[in-house]
NUGU-192124 format. One record per residue: residue in three letters; x, y, z of N, C-alpha, C, O in turn. Coordinates in steps of 0.001 Angstrom, whole numbers, plus 524288, in hexadecimal, padded with zeros to 5 digits. Atoms other than C-alpha are relative to their C-alpha. Layout:
ALAXYZXYZXYZXYZ...
//
This chain:
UNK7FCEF804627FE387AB9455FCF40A538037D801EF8047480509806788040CUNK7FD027FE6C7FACF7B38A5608D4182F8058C7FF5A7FEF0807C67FC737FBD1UNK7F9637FFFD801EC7C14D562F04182A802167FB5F8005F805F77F9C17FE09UNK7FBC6805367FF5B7C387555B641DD8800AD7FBDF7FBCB804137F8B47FA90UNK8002A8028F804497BEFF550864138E8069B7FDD87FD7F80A98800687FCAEUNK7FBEF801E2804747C89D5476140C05800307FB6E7FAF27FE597F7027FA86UNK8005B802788052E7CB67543863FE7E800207FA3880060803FF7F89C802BCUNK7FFBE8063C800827C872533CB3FC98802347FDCD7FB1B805787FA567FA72UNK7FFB38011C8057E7C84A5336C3EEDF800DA804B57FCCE7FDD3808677FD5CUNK801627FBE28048B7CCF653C9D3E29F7FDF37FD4A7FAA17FF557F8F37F917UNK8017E8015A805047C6C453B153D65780220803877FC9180598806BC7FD75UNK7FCEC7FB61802E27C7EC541CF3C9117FAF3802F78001A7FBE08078A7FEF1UNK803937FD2B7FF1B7BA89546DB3CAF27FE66802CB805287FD5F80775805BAUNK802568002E7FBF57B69D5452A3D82E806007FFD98064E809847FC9C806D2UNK7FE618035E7FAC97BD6B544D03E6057FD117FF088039C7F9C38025D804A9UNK802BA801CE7F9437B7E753EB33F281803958005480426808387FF0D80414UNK7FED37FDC17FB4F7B947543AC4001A7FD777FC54804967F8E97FADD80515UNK804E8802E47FB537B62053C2940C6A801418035C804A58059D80563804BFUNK7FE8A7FED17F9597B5925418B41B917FC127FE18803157F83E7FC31800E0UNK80165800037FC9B7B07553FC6427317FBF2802948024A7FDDF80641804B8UNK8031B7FC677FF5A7A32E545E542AC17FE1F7FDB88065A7FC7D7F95680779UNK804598015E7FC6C79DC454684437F87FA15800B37FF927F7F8804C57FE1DUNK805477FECF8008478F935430F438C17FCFA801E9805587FF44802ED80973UNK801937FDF37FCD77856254754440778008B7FD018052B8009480036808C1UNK801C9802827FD5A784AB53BE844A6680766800D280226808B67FC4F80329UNK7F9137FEB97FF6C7942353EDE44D5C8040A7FBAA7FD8B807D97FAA18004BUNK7FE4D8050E801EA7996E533184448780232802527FACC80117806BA7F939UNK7FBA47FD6F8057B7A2EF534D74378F7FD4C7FC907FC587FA637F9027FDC4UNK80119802668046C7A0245302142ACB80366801557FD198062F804EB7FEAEUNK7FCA67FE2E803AE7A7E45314641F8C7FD6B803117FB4B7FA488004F7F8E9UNK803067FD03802757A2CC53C1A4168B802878007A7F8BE806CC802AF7F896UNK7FC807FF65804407A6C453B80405BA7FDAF805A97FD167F94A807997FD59UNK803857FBB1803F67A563547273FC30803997FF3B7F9758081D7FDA77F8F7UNK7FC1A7FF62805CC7AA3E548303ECBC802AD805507FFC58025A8076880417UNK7FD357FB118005D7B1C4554D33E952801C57FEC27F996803147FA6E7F7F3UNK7FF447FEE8804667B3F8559833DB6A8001C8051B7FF2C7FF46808B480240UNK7FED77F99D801267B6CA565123D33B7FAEF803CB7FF3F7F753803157FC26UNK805447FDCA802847ACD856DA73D22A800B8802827FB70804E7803377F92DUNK802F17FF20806867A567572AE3C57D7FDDA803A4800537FCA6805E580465UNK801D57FC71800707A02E57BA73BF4E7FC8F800AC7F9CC7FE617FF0D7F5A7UNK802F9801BA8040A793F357D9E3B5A97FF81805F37FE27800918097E80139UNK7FEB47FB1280192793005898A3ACD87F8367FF547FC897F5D57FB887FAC9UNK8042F7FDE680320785BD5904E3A6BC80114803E87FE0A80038808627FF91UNK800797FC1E80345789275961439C777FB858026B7FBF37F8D87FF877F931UNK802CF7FC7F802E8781685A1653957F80385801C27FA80808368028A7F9CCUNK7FE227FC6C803C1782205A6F0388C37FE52805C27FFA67FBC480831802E9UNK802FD7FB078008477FB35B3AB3828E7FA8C802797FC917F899806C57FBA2UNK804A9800A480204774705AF2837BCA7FC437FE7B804F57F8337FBFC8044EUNK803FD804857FBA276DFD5AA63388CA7FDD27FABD800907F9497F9D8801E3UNK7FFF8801EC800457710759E1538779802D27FD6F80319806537FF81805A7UNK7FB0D801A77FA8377768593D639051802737FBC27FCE57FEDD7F9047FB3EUNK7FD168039A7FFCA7811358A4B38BF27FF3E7FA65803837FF907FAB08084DUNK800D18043B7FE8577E9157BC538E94802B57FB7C7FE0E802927FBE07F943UNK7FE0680424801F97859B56F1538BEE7FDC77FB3D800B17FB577FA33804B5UNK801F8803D28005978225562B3387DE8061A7FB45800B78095E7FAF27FD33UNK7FB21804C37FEC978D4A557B738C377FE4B7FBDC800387F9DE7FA6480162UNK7FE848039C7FF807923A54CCC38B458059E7FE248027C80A0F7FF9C8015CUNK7FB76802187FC2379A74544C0395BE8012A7FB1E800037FDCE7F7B880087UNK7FF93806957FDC97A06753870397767FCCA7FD93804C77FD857FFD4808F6UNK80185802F17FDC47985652EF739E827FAAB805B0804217F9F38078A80882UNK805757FB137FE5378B6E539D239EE17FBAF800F67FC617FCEB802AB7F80FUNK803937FDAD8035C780CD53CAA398727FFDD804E67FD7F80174808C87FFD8UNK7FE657F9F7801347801E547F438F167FB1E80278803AB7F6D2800B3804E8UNK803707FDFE7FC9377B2855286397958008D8061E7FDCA80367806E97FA00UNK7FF167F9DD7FF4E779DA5630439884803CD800D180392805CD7FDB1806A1UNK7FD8E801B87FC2278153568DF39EF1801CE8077C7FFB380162809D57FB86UNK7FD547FAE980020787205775E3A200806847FF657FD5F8078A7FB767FACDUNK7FA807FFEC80261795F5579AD39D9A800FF80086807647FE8B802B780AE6UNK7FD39801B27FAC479E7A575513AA038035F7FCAF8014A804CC7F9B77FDC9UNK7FB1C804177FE1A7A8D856D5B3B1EC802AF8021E8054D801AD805DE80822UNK7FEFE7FE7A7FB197B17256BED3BC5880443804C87FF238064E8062D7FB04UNK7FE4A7FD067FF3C7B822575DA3C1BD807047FE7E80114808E27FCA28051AUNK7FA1B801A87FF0D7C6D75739D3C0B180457803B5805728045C807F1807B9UNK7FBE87FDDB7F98E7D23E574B93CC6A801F6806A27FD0E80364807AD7F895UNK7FCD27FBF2800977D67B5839F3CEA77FBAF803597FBBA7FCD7807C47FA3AUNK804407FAE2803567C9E3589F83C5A97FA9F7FF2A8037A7F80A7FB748051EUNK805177FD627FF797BF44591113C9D17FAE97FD0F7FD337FB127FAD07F8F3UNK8049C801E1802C07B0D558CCD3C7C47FE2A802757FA047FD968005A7F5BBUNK7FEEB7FC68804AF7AF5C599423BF4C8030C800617FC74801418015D7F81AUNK7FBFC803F2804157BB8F595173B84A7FE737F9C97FC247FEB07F8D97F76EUNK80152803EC803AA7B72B587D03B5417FBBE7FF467FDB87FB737FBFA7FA3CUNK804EC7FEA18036A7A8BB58C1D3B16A80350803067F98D80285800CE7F55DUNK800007FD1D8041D7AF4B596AF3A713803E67F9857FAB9804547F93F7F5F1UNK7FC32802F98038F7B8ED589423A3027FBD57FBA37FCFF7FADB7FADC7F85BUNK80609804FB8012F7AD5C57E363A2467FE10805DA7FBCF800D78067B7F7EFUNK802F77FF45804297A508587CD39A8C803B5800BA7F9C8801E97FF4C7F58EUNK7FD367FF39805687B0BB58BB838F99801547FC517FE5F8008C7FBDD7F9A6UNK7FF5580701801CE7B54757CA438ED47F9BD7FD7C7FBBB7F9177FB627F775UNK80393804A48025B7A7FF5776A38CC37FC18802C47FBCC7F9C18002B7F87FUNK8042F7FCCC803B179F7C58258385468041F8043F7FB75802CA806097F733UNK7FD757FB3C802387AA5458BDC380CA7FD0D80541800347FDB98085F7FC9BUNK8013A7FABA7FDC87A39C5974D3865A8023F8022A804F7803C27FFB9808D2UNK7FEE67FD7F7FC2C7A6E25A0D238E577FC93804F0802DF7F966806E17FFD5UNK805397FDA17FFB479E4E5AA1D395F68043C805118010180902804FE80197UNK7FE797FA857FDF379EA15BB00398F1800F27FE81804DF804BD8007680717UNK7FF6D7FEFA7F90F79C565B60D3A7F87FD477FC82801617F95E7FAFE7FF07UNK800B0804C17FC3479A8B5AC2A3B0E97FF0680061804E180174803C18074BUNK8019C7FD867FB03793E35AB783BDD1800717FB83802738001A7F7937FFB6UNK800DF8055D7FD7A7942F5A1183C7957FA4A7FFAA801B17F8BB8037780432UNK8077E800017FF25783E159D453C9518004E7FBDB805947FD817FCEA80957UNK8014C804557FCF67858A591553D209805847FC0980251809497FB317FF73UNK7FBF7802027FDE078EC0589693DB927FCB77FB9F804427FA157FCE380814UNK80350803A67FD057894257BC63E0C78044C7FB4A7FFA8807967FA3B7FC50UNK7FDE0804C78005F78E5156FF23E4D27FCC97FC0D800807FA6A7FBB2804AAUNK804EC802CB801B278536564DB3DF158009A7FA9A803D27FCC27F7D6804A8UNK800868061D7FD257887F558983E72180307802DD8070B806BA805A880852UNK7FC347FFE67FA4478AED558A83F6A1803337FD2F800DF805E57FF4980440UNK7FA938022D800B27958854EF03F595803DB7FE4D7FDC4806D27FA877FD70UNK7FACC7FE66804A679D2E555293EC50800AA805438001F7FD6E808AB7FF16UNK7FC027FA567FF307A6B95608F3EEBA7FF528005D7FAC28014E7FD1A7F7D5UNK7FFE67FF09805A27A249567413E1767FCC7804C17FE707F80B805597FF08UNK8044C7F9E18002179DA5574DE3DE017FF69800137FA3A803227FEF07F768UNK7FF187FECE8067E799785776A3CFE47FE10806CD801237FB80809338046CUNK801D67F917800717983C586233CC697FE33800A07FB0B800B17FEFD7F745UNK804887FE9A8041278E0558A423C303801E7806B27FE388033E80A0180171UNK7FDD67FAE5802E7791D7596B73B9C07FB77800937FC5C7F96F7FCD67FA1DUNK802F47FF6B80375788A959D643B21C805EE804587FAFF808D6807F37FC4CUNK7FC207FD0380348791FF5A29C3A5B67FBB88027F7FBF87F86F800827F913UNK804597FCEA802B378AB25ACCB39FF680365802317F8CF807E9803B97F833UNK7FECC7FC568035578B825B208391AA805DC7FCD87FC1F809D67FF567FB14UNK7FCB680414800B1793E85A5D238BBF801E1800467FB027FF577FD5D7F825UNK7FCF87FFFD8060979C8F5A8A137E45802C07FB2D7FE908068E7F9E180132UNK7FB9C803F58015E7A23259D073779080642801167FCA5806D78027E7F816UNK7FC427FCEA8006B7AFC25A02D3773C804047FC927FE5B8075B7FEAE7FB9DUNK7FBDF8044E801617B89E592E03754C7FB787FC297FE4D7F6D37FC8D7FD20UNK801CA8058B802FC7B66B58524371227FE017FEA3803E87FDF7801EF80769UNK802B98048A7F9D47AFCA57B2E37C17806167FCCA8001B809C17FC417FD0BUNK7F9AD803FE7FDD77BB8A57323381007FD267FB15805147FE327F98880982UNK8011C804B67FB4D7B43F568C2387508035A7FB63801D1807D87FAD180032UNK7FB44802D37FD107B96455D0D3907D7FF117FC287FC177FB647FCAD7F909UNK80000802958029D7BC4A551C6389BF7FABA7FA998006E7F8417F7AC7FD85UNK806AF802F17FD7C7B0D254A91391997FC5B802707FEF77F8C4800E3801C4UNK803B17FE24800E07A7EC552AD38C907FD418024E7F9BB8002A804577F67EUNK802827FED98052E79EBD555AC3806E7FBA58035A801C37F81F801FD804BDUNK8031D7FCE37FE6A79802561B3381227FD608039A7FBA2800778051F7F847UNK804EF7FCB28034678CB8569C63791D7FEC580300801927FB5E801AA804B2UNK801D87F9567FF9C78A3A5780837B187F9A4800737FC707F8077FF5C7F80AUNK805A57FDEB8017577C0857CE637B307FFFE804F0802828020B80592806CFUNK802207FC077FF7D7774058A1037B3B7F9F27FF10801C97F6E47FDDD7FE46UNK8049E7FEFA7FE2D76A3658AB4385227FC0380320800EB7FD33806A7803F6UNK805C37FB867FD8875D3A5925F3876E800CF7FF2A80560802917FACA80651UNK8009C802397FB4975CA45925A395A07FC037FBBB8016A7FBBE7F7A3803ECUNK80686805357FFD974E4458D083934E802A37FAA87FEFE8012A7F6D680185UNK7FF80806818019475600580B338C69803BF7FE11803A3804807F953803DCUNK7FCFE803137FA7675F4F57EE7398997FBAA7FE7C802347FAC37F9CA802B7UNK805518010A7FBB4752D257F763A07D800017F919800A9801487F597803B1UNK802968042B8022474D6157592398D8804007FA9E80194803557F7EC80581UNK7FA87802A27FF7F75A2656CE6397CF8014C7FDAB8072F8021A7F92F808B9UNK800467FFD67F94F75B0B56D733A7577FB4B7FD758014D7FBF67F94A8039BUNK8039A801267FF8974E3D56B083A84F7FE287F8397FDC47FC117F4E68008AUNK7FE6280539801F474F2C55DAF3A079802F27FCAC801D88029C7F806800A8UNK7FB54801CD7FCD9759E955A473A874803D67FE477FC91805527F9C37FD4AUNK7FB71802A0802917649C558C539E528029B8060F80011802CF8094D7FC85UNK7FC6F7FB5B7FD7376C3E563A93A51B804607FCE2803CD802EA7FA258077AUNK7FCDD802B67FC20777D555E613ABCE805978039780077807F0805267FC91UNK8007F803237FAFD77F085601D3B80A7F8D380357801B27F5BA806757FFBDUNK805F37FE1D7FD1B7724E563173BFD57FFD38032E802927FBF38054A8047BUNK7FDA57FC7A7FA237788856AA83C8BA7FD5D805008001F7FBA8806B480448UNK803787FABE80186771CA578513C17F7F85B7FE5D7FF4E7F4A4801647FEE2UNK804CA8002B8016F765805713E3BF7F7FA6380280802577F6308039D80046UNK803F97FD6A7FA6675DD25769D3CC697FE5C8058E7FC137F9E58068B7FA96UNK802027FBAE8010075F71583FD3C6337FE858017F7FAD87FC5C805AE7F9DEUNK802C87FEDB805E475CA4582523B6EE7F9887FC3A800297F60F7FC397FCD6UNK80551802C77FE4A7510057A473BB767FC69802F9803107F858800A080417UNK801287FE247FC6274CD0585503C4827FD508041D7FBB47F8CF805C77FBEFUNK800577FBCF8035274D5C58EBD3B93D7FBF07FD1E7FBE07F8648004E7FB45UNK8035480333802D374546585BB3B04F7FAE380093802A07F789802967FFD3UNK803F2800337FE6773A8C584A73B9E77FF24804B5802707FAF480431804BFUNK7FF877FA3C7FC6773BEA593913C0B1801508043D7FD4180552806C57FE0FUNK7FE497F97E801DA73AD259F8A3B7E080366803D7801A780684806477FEEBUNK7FCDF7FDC97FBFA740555A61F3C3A5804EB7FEAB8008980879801CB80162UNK7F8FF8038A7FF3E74C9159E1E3C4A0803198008E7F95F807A58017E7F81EUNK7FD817FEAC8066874C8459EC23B3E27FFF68046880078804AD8054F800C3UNK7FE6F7F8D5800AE74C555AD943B3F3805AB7FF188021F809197FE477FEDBUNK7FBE78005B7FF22757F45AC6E3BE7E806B27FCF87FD3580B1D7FEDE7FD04UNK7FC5D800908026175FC85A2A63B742800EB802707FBBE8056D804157FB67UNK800407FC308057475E015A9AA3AA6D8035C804A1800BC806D98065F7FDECUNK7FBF47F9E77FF18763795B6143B0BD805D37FE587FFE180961800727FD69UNK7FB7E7FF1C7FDFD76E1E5AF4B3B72F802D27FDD17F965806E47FFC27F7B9UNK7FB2D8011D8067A773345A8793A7998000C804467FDEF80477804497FC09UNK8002D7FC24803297713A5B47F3A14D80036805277FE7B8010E807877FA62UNK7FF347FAEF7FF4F770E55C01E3A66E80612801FE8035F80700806A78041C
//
């Protein structure tokens, strides 16, 4: 987004930005974008070689899958709010945490999510989930993420490119395999 950018609207989710873009033909338009907090999605491992998965429920959503995650709150770190999202919603905690992935899923929306693989995951407290939320802890085979992904009742989508890659690509499953586990 350009510096000139300016705020139109705040929300409690969302803000909108409008400016001024020159186009190619030398003429202005008015250009909008959203802006929000960014997020962050966690893959956690155990020490059985297993991955941690949730099953939720949201207001006004379908129950879906889903990794352990959320937004990233003012003044913390991505790596901060991965280690907070996974102890809130699973009560695990991992030996070590890596950052795997950094994308921003929509082009007109200021929004980075950061992907953590948390390796080696002890359950150490209670779950402290949000009050919007109802959540179910599963212990996975990778084969039954595959699968799960593969079905499409994996949700956000945002990882789907690469557990779909690994499903159909030995080559790509060897690699992810290394990167949860080893």
């Amino acid at each position: 987004m350009p510096e000139s950018a300016k705020k139109v609207f705040k929300g409690i989710l969302f803000d909108v930005y409008h400016w001024q873009q020159r186009l190619y033909d030398g003429s202005y338009s008015t250009f909008e974008m959203l802006k929000r907090k960014n997020s962050v999605i966690v893959i956690p491992t155990t020490t059985d070689k297993k991955i941690l998965f949730l099953e939720q429920k949201q207001p006004n959503k379908h129950p879906f899958y889903s990794f352990p995650g959320g937004r990233v709150n003012d003044g913390e770190s991505p790596k901060n709010a991965s280690l907070r999202e996974l102890r809130e919603e699973t009560g695990f905690v991992p030996e070590k945490i890596e950052l795997w992935k950094t994308f921003q899923p929509a082009s007109k929306m200021e929004y980075f999510v950061y992907a953590f693989i948390a390796k080696n995951c002890t359950r150490k407290v209670k779950p402290r989930t949000d009050s919007g939320e109802s959540i179910c802890i599963h212990k996975l085979t990778l084969d039954k993420l595959l699968a799960l992904v593969y079905n499409r009742q994996y949700d956000p989508q945002s990882l789907m490119y690469e557990f779909l890659s690994a499903y159909y690509d030995k080559k790509y499953l060897s690699g992810i395999n290394k990167l949860l586990f080893d």
